[in-house]
KOLTORDREN-357572 format. One line per field, with one value per residue: residue number from 0; x, y, z of N, C-alpha, C, O, CB in turn; residue in one letter. Coordinates in steps of 0.1 Angstrom, whole numbers. Each point is the difference from the previous one (the first is absolute). Glycine has a CB too. Layout:
N
nr [NUM ...]
n.c1 [X ...]
n.c2 [Y ...]
n.c3 [Z ...]
ca.c1 [X ...]
ca.c2 [Y ...]
ca.c3 [Z ...]
c.c1 [X ...]
c.c2 [Y ...]
c.c3 [Z ...]
o.c1 [X ...]
o.c2 [Y ...]
o.c3 [Z ...]
cb.c1 [X ...]
cb.c2 [Y ...]
cb.c3 [Z ...]
rest [A ...]
END
This chain:
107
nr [0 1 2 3 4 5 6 7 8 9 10 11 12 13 14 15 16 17 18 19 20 21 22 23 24 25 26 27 28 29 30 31 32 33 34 35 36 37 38 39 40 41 42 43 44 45 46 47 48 49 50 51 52 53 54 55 56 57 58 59 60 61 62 63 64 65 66 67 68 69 70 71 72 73 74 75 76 77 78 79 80 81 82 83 84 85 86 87 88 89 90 91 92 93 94 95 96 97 98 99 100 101 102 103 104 105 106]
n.c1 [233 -5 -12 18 16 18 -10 -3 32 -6 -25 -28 20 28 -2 18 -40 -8 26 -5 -19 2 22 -14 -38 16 -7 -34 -19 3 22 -18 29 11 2 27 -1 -7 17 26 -18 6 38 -3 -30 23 26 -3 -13 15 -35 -20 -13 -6 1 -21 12 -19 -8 8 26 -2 29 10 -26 10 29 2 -21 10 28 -22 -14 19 17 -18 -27 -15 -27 12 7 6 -24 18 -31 -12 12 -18 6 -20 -29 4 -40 24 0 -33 -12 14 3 -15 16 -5 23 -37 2 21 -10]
n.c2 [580 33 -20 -23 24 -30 -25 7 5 -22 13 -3 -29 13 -44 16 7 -40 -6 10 -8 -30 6 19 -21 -26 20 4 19 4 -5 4 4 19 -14 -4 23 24 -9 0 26 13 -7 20 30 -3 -2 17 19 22 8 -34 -4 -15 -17 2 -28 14 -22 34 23 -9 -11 21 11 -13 6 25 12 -20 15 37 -9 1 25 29 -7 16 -16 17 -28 32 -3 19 20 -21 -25 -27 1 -30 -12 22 0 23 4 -8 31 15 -26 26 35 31 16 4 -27 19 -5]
n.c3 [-116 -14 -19 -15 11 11 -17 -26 12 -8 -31 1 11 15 -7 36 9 -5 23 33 -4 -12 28 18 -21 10 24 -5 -21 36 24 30 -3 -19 -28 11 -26 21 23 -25 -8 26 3 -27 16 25 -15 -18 32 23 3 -8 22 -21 -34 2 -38 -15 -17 -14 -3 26 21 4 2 38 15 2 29 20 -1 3 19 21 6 10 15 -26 6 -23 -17 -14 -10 -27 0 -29 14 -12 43 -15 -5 29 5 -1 -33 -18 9 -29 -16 -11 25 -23 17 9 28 11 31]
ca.c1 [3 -11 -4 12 9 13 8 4 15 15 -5 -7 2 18 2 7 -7 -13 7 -1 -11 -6 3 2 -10 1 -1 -11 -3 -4 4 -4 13 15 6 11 0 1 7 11 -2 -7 16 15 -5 4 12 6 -7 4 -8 -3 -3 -11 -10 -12 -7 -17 -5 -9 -2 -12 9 8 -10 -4 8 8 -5 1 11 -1 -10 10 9 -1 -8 -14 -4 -5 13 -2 1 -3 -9 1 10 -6 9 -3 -13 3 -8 8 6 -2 -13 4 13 -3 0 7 4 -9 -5 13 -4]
ca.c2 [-1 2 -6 -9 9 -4 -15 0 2 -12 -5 -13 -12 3 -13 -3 6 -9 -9 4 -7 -16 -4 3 -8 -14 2 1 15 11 -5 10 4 0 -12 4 11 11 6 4 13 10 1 4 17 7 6 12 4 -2 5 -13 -13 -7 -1 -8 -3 -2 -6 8 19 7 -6 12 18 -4 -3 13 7 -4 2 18 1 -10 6 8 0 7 -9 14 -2 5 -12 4 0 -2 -12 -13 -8 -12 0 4 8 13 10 1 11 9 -1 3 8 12 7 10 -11 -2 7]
ca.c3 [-14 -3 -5 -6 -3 6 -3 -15 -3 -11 -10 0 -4 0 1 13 11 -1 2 18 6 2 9 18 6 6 14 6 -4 11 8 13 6 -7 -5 6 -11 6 7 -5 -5 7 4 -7 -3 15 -2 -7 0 14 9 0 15 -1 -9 3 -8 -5 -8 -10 1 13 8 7 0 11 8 -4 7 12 12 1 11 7 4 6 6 -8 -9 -17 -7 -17 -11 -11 -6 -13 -5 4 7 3 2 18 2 7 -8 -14 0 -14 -9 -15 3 -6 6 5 13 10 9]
c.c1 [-10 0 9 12 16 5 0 15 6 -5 -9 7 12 2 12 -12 -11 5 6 -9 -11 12 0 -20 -1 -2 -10 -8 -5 -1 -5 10 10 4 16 11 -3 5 14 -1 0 14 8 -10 4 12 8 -7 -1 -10 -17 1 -7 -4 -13 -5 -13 -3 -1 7 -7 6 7 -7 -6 10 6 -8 3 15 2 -6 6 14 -4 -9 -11 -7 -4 10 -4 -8 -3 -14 -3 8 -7 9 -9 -14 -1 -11 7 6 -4 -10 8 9 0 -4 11 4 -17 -9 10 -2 1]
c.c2 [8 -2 -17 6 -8 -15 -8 6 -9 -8 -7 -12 3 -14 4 8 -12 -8 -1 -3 -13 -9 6 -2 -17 1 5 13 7 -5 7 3 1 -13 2 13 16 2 2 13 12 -1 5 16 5 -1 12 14 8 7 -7 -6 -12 1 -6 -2 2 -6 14 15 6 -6 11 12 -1 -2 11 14 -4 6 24 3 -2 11 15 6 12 -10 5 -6 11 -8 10 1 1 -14 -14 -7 -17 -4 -1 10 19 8 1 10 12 -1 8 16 14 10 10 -10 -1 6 -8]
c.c3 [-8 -15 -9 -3 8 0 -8 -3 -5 -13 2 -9 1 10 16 12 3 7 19 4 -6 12 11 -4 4 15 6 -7 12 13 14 5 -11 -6 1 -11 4 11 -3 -8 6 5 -12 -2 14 2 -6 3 15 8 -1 7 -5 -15 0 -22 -6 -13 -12 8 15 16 8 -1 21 11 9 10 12 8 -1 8 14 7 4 7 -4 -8 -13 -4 -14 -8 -14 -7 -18 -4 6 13 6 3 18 1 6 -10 -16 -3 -3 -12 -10 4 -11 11 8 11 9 14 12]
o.c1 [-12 9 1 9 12 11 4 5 9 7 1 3 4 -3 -6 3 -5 -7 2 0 -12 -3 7 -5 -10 -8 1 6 -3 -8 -3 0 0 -5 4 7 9 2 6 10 3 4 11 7 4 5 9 1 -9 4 -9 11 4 2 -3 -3 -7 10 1 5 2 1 -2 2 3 -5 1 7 6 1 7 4 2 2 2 1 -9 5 -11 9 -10 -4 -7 -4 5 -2 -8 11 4 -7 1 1 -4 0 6 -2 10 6 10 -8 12 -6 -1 -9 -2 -9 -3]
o.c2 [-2 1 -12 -7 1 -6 -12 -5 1 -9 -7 -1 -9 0 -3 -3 0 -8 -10 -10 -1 -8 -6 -7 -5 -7 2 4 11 -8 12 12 -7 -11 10 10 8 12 8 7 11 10 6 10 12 9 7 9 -3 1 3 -4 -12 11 -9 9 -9 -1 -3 4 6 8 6 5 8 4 2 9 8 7 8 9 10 5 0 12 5 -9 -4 -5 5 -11 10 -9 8 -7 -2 -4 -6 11 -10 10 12 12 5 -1 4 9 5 6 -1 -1 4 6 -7 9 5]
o.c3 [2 -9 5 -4 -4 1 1 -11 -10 -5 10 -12 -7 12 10 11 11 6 7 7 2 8 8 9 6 5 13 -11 -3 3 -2 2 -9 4 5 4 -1 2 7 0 -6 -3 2 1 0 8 4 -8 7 11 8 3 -1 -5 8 -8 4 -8 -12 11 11 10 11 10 8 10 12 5 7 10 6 8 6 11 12 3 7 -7 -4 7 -3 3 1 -7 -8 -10 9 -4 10 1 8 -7 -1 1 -9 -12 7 -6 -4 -8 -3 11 12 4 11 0 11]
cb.c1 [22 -13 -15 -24 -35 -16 -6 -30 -8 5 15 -24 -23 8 0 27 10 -5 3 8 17 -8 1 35 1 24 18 5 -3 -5 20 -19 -4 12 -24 -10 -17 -15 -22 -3 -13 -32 -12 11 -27 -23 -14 4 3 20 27 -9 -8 -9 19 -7 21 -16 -12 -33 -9 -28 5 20 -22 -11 1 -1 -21 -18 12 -2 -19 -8 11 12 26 4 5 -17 18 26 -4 26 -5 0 33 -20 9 28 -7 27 -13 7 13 8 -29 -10 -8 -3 -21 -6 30 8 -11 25 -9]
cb.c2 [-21 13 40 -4 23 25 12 8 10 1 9 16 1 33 -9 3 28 11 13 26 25 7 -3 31 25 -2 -1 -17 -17 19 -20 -20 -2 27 -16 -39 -29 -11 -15 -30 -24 -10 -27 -38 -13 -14 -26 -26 -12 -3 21 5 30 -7 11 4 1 20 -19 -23 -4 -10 -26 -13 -10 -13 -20 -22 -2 -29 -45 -4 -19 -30 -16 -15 -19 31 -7 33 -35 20 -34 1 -1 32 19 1 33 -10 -3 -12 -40 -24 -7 -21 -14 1 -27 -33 -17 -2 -8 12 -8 -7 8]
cb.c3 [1 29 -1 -5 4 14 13 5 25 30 -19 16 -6 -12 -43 -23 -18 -27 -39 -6 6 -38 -20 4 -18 -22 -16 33 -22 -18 -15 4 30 13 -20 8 -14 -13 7 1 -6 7 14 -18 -18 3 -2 -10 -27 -16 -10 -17 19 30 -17 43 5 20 30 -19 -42 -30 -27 -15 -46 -24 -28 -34 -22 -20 -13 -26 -22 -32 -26 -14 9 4 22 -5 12 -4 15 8 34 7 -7 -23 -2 5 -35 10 6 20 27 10 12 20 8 -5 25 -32 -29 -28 -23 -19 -25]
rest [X X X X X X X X X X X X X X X X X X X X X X X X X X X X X X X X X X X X X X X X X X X X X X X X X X X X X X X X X X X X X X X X X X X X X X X X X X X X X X X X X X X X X X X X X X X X X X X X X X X X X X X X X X X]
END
């Protein structure tokens, strides 16, 4: 998410969004295994989704930034990856060194 840009979309205080989540927090706020909500989520995106196997849930940006390396790493058995230099991908020692990076440090 960045920053509020994405989950401010439906307004602040927009009473049917205050109203979701008071009710599914009743069912807890952080969980170690799957819940059943996300595993019906992760079936109907893999459905519409046909080259879609696997999800994996996270808490944060950096999470998936973290994951995201891992399974690349993994899948084609290099350990280098790209990354957008200057750009923000997460508080990840691996990919947060040069965020506030200019073209004449590049390299």
């Amino acid at each position: 998410l960045n920053l509020n840009f994405t989950t401010l979309i439906h307004g602040h205080a927009f009473e049917p969004v205050i109203a979701a989540v008071e009710s599914q927090i009743r069912n807890g706020t952080c969980f170690a295994n799957p819940t059943e909500a996300e595993v019906e989520l992760a079936s109907l995106l893999c459905a519409r989704v046909p080259r879609l196997e696997r999800i994996r849930f996270v808490n944060t940006g950096t999470e998936a930034v973290m994951f995201a390396i891992k399974a690349a790493r993994a899948f084609t058995g290099r350990s280098r990856i790209a990354k957008i230099e200057g750009a923000y991908h997460g508080a990840y020692d691996w990919v947060e060194v040069a965020q506030a990076s200019v073209p004449e440090n590049w390299g």
